[in-house]
Residue, then its C-alpha position, 0 to 999 in steps of 0.5 A: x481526492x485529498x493526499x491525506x484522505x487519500x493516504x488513510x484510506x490506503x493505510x487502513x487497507x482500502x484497495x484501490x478498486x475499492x476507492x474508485x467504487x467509493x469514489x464513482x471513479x475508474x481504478x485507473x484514476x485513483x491509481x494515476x492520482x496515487x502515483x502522482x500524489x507520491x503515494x506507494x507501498x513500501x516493502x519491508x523484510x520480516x525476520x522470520x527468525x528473530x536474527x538468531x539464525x540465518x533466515x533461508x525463507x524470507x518474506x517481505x510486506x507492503x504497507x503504505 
């Protein structure tokens, strides 16, 4: 599969499942390929308390 194709159908919330199903493939291909395609979530911390006070619950998402 194409690195950019690739990349905006996980940007756009496609699983991986999903892909494969698309794809006519194994989830463990297209998770092999992302991973060698450099293609991985990214985690990032939501400031629940717009940095006024110290956040004691913090929570974090993943995006690609």
């Amino acid at each position: 599969m194409d690195k950019d194709l690739l990349a905006k159908a996980k940007s756009l919330g496609f699983s991986d499942r999903q892909i494969a199903h698309l794809t006519q493939s194994t989830e463990s291909e297209v998770r092999a390929e992302r991973h060698a395609l450099g293609l991985v979530p990214g985690f990032r911390l939501v400031d629940t308390c717009a940095a006024e006070f110290e956040a004691y619950t913090p929570y974090y998402y993943s995006s690609y």
